[in-house]
C-alpha positions as CSV (number, residue, x, y, z in Angstrom):
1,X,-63.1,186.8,82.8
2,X,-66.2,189.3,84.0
3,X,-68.8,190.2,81.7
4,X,-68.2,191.9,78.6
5,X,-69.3,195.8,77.2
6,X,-71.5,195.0,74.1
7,X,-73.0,197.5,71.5
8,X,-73.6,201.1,71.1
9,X,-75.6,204.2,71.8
10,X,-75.7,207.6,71.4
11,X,-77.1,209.7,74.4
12,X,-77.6,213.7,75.5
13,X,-75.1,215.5,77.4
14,X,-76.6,218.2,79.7
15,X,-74.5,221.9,80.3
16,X,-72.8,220.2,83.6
17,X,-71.4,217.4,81.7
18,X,-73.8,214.8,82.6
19,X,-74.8,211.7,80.5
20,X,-76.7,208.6,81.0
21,X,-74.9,205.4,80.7
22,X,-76.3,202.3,78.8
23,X,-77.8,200.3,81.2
24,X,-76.4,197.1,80.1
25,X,-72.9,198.8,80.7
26,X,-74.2,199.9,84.3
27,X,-74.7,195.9,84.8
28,X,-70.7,195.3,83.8
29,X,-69.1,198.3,85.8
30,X,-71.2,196.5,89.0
31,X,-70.1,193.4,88.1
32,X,-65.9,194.9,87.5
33,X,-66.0,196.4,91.0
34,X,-65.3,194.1,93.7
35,X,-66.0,196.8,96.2
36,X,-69.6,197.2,94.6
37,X,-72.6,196.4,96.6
38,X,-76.4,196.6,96.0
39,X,-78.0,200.2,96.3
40,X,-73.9,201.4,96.0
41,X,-72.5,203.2,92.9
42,X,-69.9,201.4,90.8
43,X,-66.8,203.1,90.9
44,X,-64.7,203.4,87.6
45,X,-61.8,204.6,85.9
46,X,-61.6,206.9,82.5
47,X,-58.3,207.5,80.8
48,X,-58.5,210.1,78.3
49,X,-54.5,210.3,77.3
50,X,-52.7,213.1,75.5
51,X,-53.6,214.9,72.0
52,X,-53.3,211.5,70.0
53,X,-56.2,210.3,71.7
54,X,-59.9,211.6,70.8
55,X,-62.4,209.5,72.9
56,X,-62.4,208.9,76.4
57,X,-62.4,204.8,77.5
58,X,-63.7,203.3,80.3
59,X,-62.3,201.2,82.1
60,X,-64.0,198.8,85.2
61,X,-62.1,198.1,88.5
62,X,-61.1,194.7,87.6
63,X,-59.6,195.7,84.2
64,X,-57.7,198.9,85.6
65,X,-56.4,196.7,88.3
66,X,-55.4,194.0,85.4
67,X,-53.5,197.1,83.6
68,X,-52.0,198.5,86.8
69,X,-50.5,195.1,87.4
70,X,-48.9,194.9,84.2
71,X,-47.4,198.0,84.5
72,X,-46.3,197.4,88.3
73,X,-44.2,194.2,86.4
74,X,-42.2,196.4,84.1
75,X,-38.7,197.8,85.5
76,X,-39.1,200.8,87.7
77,X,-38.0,203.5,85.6
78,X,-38.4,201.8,82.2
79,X,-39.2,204.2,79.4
80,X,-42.3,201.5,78.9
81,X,-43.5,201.7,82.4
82,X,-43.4,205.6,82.4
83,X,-44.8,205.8,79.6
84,X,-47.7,203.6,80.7
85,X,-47.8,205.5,84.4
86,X,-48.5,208.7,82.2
87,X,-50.9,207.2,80.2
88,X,-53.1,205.1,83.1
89,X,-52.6,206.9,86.2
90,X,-51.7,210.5,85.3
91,X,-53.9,211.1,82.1
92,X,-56.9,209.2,83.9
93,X,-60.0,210.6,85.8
94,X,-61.4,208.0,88.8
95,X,-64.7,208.1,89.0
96,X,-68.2,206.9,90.1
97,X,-71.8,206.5,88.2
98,X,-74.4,208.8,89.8
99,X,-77.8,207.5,91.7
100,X,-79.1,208.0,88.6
101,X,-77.2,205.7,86.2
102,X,-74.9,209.0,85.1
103,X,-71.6,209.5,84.3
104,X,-70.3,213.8,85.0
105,X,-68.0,214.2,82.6
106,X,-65.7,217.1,83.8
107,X,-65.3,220.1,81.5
108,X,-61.8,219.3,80.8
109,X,-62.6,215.9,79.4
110,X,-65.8,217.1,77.4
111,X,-63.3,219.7,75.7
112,X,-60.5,217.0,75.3
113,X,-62.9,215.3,72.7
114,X,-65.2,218.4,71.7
115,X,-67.8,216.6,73.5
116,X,-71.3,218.9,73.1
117,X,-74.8,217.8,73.5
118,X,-74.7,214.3,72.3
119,X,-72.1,211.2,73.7
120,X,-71.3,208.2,71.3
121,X,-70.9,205.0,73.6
122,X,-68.8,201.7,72.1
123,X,-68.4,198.7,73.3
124,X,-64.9,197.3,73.6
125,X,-65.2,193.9,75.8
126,X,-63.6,194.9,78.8
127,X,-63.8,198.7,78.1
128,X,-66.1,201.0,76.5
129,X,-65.3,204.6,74.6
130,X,-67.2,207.4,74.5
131,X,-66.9,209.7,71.4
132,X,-68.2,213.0,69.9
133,X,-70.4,210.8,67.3
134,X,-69.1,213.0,64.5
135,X,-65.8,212.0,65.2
136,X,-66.9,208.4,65.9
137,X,-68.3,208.8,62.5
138,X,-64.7,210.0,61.0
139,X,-62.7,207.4,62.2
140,X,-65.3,204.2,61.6
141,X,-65.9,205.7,57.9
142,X,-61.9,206.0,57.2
143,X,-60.9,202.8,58.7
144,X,-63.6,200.8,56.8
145,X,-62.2,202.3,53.6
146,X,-58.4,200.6,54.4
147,X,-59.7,197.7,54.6
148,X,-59.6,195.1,51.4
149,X,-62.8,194.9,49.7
150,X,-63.4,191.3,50.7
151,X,-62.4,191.5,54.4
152,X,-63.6,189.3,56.5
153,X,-62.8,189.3,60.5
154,X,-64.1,186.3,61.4
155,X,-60.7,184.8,60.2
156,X,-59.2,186.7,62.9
157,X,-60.6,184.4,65.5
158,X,-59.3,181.2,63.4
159,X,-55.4,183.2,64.1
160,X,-55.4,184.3,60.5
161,X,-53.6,187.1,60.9
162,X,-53.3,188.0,57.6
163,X,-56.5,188.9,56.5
């Protein structure tokens, strides 16, 4: 397993759709592209899905090509594996980052999400989202409220899947 996306930033998105990347994501799309080589631009991959979906995610090389290979396993024609085409390859925008440590977001994505003049990036591990922050804001202050008072997570990594 590569290196992992960690934490979260919030940065300006110009009138052509362009936005700075965290640089210690910069540092993990290099290292999730095997084609990637010093002074070269890290390609990428961003699905943004149907209406359900209200962020864009990131996704490196290496972890698209993980997903494309679990979805090349399923049966050709399975409802599951169509289903998944849609979602990864149709619904999906390849991509590089810019000399300048940029993403450019095309206008359809930026309206997908109501993306303005600010971008919400969060780490995921082996993806990252990026968010309108009000909307980030939404969904992080509902799910925290459906969660039991004395929730803890850290049982999750003991397999306590009940807590």
């Amino acid at each position: 397993m590569g290196r992992r996306f960690r934490g979260e930033s919030q940065h300006k998105v110009d009138s052509k759709g362009r936005v700075s990347i965290p640089a210690s994501f910069r540092r993990v799309l290099e290292a999730g592209d095997p084609n990637w080589k010093s002074g070269e631009n890290p390609e990428l991959v961003i699905v943004y899905g149907d209406a359900k979906r209200n962020f864009l995610e990131c996704y490196t090389m290496e972890a698209i090509d993980e997903v494309d290979s679990k979805i090349d396993a399923l049966p050709r024609g399975s409802v599951a594996r169509k289903a998944l085409q849609r979602l990864f390859h149709g619904q999906s925008f390849p991509t590089t980052v810019d000399e300048t440590g940029r993403l450019v977001l095309p206008a359809k994505l930026r309206k997908k999400i109501d993306l303005e003049a600010e971008a919400f990036f969060f780490a995921t591990g082996d993806t990252f989202q990026i968010w309108k922050p009000e909307t980030y804001e939404a969904e992080e202050e509902a799910w925290a409220t459906d969660l039991p008072e004395d929730f803890d997570p850290m049982a999750f990594l003991d397999g306590d899947q009940e807590a």
